[in-house]
C-alpha positions in Angstrom: 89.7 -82.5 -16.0 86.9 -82.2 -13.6 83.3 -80.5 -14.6 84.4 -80.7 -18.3 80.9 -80.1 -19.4 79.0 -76.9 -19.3 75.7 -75.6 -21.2 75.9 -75.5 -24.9 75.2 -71.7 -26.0 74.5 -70.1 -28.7 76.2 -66.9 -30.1 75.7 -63.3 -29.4 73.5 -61.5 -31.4 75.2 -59.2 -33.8 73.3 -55.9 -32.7 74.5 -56.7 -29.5 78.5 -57.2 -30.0 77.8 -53.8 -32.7 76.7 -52.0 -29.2 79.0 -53.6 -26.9 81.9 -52.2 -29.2 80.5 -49.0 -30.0 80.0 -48.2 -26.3 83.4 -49.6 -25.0 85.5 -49.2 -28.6 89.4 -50.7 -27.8 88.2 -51.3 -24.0 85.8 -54.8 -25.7 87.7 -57.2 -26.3 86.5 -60.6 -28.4 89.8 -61.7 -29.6 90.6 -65.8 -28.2 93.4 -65.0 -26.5 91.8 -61.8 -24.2 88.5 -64.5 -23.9 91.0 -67.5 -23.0 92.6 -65.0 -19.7 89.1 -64.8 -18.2 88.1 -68.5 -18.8 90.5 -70.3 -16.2 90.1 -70.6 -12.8 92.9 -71.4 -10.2 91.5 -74.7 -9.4 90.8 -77.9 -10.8 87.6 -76.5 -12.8 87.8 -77.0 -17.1 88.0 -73.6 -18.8 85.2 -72.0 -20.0 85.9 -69.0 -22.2 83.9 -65.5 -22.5 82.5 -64.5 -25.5 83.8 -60.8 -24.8 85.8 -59.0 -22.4 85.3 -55.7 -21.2 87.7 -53.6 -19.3 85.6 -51.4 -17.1 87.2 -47.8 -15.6 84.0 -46.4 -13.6 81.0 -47.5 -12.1 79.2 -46.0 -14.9 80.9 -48.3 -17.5 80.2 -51.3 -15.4 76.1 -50.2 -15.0 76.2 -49.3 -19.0 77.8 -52.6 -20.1 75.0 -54.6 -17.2 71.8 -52.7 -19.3 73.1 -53.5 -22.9 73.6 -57.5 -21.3 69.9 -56.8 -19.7 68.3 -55.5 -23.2 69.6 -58.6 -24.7 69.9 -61.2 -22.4 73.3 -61.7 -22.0 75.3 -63.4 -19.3 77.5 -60.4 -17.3 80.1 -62.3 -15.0 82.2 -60.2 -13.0 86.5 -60.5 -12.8 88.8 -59.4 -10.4 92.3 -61.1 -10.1 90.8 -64.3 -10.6 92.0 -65.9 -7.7 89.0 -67.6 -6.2 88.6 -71.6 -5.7 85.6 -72.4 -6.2 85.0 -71.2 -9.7 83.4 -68.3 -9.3 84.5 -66.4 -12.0 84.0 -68.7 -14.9 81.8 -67.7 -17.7 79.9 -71.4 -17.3 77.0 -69.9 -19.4 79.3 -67.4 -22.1 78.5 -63.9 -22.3 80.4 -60.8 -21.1 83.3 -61.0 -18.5 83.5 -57.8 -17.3 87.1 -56.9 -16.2 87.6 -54.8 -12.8 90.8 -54.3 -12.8 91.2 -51.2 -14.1 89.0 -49.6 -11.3 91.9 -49.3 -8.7 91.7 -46.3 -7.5 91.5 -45.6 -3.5 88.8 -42.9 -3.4 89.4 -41.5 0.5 90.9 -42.5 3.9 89.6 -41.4 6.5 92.4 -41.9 8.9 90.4 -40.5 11.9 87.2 -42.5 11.3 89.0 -45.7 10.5 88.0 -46.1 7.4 88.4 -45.7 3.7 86.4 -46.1 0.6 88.4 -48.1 -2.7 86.9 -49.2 -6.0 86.5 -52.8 -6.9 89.8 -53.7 -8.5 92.2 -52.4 -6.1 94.5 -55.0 -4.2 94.8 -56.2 -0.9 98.5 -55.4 -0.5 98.3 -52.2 -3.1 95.7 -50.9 0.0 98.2 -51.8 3.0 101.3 -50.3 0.8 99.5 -46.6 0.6 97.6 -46.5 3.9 101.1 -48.0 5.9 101.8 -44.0 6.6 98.6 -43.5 8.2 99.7 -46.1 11.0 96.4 -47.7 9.9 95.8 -51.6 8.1 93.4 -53.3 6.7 93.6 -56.9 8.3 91.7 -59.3 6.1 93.9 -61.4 4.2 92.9 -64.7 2.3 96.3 -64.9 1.0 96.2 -64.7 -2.6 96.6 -60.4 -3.7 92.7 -60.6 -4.5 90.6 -57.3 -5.4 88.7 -56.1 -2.5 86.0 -56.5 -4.8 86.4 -60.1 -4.9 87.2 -60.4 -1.6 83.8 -58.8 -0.6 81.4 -60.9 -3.0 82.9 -64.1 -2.1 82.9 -63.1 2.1 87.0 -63.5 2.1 88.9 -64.1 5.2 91.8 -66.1 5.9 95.2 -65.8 7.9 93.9 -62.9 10.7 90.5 -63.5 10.8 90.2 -64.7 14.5 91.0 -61.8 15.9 90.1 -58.8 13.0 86.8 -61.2 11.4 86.0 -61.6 7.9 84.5 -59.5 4.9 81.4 -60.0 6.9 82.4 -57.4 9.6 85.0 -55.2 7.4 82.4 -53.6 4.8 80.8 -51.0 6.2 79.2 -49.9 2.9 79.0 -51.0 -1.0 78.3 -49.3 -4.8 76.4 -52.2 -6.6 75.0 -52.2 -10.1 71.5 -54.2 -10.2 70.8 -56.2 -12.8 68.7 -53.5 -14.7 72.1 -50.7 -15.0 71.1 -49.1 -11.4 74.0 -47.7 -9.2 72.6 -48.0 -5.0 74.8 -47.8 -2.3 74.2 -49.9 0.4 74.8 -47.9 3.4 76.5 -44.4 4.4 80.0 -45.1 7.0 78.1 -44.5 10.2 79.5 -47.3 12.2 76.3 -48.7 12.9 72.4 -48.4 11.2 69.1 -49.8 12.2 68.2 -48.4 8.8 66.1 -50.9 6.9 67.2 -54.0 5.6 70.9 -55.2 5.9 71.9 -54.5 1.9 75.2 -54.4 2.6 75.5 -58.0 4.0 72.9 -59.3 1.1 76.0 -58.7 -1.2 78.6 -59.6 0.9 78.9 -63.2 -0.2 76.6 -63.1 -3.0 79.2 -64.3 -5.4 78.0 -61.7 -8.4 74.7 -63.1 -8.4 73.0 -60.4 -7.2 74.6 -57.6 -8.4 78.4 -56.3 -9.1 80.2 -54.5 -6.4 81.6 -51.4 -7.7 83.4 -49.7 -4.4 84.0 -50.6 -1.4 84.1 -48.6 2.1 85.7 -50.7 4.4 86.8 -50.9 8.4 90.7 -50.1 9.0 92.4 -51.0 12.5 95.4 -49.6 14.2 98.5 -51.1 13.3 99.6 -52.8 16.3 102.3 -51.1 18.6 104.0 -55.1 18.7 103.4 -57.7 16.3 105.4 -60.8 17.1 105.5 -64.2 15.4 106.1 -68.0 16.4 106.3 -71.0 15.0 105.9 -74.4 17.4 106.2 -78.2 15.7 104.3 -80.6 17.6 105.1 -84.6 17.8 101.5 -85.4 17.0 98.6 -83.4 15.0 96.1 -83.7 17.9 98.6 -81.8 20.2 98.8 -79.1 17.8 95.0 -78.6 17.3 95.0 -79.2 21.1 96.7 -76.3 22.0 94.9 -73.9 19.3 91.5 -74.3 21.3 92.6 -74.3 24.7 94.2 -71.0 23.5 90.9 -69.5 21.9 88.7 -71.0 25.2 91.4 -69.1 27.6 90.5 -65.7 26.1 93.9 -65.5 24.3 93.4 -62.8 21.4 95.2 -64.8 18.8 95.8 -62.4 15.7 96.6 -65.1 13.2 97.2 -69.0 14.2 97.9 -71.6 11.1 98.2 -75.4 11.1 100.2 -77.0 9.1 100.2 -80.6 9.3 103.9 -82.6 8.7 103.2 -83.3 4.8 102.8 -79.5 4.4 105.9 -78.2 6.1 108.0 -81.0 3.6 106.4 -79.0 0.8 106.6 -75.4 2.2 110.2 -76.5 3.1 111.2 -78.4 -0.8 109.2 -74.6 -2.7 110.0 -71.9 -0.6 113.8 -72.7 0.7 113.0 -73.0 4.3 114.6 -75.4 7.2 111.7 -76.0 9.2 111.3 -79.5 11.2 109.1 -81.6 9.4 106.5 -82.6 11.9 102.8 -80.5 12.5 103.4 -77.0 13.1 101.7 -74.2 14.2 102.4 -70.3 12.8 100.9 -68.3 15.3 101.2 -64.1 15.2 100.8 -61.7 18.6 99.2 -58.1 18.5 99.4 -55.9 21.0 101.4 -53.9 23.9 104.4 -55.5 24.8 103.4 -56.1 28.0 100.5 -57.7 26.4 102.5 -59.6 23.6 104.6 -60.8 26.4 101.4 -62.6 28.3 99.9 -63.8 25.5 103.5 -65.6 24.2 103.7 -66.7 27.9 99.9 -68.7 28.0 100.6 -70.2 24.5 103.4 -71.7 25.3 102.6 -73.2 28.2 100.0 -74.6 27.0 102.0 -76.0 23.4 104.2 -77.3 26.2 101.5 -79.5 28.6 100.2 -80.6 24.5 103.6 -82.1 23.1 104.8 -79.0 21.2 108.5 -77.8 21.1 110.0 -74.6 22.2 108.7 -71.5 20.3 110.5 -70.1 17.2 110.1 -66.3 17.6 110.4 -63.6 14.6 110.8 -59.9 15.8 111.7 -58.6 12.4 109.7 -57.7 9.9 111.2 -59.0 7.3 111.6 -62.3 9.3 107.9 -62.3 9.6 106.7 -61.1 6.2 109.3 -64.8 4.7 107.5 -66.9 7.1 103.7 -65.7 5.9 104.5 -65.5 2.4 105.7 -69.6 3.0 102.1 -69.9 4.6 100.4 -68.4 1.5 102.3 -70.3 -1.3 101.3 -73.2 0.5 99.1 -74.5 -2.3 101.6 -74.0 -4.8 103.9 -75.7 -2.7 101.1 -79.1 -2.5 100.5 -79.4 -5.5 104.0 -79.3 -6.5 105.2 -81.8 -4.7 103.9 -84.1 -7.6 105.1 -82.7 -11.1 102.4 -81.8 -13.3 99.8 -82.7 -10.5 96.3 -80.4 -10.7 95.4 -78.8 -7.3 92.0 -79.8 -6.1 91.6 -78.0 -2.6 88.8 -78.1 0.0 87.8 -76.1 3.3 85.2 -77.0 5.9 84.6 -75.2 9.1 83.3 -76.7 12.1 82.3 -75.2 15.8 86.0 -74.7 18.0 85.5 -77.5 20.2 84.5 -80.0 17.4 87.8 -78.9 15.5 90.2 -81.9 16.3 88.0 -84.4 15.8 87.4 -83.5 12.4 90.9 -82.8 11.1 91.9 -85.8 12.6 89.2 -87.7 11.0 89.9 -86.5 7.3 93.6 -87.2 8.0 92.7 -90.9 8.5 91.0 -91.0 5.3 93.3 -89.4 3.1 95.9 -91.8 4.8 93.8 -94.6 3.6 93.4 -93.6 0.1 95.9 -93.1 -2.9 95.9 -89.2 -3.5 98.6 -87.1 -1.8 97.3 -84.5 0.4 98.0 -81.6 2.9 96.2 -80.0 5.8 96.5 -76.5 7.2 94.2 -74.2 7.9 92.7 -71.3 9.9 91.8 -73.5 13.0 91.3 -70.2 15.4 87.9 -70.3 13.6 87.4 -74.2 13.3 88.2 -73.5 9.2 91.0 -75.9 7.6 91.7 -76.9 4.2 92.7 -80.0 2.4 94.9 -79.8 -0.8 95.0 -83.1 -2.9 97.2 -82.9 -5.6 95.7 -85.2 -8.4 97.7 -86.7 -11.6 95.4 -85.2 -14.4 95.9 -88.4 -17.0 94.1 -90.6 -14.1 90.8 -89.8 -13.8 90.0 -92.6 -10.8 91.6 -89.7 -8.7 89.2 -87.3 -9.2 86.7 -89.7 -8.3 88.6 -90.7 -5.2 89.0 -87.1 -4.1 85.9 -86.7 -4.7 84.3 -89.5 -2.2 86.9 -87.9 0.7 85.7 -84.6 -0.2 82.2 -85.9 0.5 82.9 -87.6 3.6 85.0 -84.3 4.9 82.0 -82.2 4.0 79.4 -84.7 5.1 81.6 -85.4 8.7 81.7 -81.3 9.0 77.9 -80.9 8.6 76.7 -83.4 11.2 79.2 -81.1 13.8 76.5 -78.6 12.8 79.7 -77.0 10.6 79.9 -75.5 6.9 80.6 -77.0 3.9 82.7 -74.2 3.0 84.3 -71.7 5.9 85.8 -69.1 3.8 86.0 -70.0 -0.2 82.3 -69.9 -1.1 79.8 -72.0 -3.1 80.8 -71.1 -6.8 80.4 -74.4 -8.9 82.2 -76.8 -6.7 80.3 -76.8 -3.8 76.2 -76.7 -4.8 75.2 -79.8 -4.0 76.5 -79.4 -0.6 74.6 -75.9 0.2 71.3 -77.9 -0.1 72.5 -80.4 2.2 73.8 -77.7 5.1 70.6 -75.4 5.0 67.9 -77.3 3.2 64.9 -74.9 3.1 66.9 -71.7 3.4 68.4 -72.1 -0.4 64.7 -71.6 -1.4 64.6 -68.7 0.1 68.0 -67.7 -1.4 66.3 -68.2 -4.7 63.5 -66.6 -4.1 66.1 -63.5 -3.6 68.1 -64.1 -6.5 65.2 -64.6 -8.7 63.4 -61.2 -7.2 66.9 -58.7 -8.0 67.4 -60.5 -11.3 64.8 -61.6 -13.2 66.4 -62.3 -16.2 69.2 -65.0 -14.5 72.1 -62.4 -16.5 74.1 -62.2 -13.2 76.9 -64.6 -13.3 74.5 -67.3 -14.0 75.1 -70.7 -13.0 76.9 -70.3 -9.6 75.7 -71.1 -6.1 72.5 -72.8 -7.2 72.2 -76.1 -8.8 70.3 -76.1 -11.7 66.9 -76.6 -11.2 65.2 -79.1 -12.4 
């Protein structure tokens, strides 16, 4: 399995697991089993096991269990659902995993503000279930039912982020515990600040490193009087990709557009029982008015039309709509099963709009020319696709393989002045590559990281390479 190796460390002091215990009594966990659930990640990374788990309920647990880790030294690595791809929430240097999934709690909506402030561990989906009454939603959506917690420290996006943004522009405000016990809040919900420095987007994206997100105040939209999907197959991949950015450069305000290239319809079709025609399809979803719904349809198709694509596949019903996303978002489970036993290795660059055909069709040629089976789909309103290989575990020459395309992909990305990594963040996976795409910067990331925690106790090992 790839990056079997991590540090060799030693044990925790005794005085330390005595406090640890006597603080969180049944709520600290150091049996194998509890250690073993917070050592796996949902990608191809080796486990790495915990040497205790805590279940935090408030912010004050979380900034009590950080200071004992601080007097001692001890590696803190926050854990939400555990859904990220890059690694992020693997103990890769032991110490405490600090479980957030007990803080679920929605603390207020403010319906007439737009807003509403949760704790860490609450869900994407739990959120939308209890504010659907308010007419209001809360549109970022990576796919996986990930904490908002999670969502916020990695920068999540996914399926609807061309038209609502990412984590980037949702958070209007965090609770962080520093890496000396401190609570701060980031910001207040005024909708705009020129108040000192930008806190809230320091953590945003900061992967735990910096400090552990606590609660979240967060953006809400008005659910959409019309929300109408489609789904158009294409006779050739450029076609497809064609028509997404002559959409986005006509001023059509796409909600959600997906590709999924011919290999990953035959797998959505073979896991999640559907009939589609296997050839490169687009899922696209309309917000709006109906009047407005009806003109943006109108200008998509015409232009899937002039680019090779077939007649548009509507779905007015909810449910209709809610079969054909869920498909979309078991997508990766539906790769990697195509091959039984296979191991998912999956990738995502993002590149400017205009640049976006080019590079897709560029990684399909080398994954055609190589042994590994692969899909591509992806978030292409924002220039942000991902590959998923799915790689026979007993044969390691296919990790290596993988991992020369994955190079090339990044490497082909970067020179279209693009990002190794659009939406699932640097964790382990993807170190090497953040030196590459900002050079100088990542000393200045350091410098950060090194300046709010001293002692390195704040999941340790991620983003950065080690240095030398």
């Amino acid at each position: 399995m790839h990056h079997a190796t991590y540090p060799a460390r030693a044990p925790l002091a005794p005085a330390f697991v005595e406090a640890l215990s006597d603080r969180f009594r049944f709520e600290c966990h150091l049996s194998e089993s509890m250690r073993r659930q917070h050592g796996q990640s949902e990608a191809h990374f080796a486990e790495v096991l915990p040497d205790a788990v805590v279940f935090a309920a408030t912010t004050q647990d979380v900034a009590d269990c950080v200071a004992l880790c601080a007097a001692y030294g001890v590696p803190v690595v926050p854990f939400g659902a555990g859904t990220s791809l890059e690694g992020h929430a693997l103990p890769v240097r032991g110490g405490v995993s600090i479980d957030m999934g007990k803080m679920n709690r929605i603390l207020a909506v403010n319906a007439e503000d737009f807003d509403c402030t949760v704790e860490a561990g609450v869900r994407r989906e739990e959120l939308n279930a209890h504010l659907r009454d308010t007419g209001l939603f809360f549109p970022i959506d990576p796919g996986a039912n990930a904490t908002i917690g999670g969502m916020a420290a990695t920068r999540a996006s996914g399926t609807n982020a061309v038209r609502y943004g990412t984590m980037r522009e949702a958070v209007l405000s965090l609770t962080v515990v520093t890496a000396d016990g401190q609570v701060i809040r980031t910001a207040r919900r005024a909708r705009k600040s020129a108040a000192g420095y930008d806190l809230t987007r320091l953590f945003v994206g900061s992967e735990g490193t910096l400090g552990i997100i606590t609660e979240v105040t967060l953006r809400l939209h008005p659910i959409p009087e019309t929300i109408t999907s489609a789904v158009c197959g294409f006779d050739r991949l450029q076609g497809a990709v064609d028509t997404v950015v002559q959409s986005i450069q006509s001023g059509v305000p796409l909600a959600r557009v997906e590709l999924l290239d011919d290999r990953q319809i035959a797998a959505v079709n073979a896991w999640s029982a559907m009939a589609l025609p296997e050839v490169t399809t687009l899922f696209f979803e309309f917000h709006g008015s109906p009047a407005g719904v009806a003109e943006q349809v109108e200008t998509v198709a015409a232009l899937a039309e002039a680019n090779g694509g077939g007649a548009f596949a509507f779905s007015h019903l909810a449910e209709e709509r809610a079969r054909l996303w869920k498909a979309r978002h078991e997508a990766y489970y539906a790769a990697i099963n195509m091959r039984p036993g296979a191991v998912g290795w999956t990738t995502d660059a993002c590149v400017p709009i205009s640049r976006l055909p080019e590079c897709i069709l560029a990684t399909r040629a080398d994954i055609d020319a190589g042994s590994v089976p692969a899909t591509i789909l992806g978030h292409v309103g924002d220039g942000n696709f991902h590959v998923i290989f799915s790689i026979d575990p007993a044969r390691p020459e296919e990790f290596e393989e993988v991992a020369r395309i994955n190079a090339r992909l990044v490497e082909r990305a970067l020179a279209m002045d693009g990002t190794c990594t659009g939406e699932h963040g640097i964790g382990i996976g993807k170190q090497d590559w953040l030196e590459a795409e900002l050079g100088d910067a990542v000393a200045l990331m350091r410098t950060v990281k090194r300046a709010l925690d001293p002692g390195d106790i704040l999941n340790p090992g991620k983003i950065f390479r080690a240095e030398a």
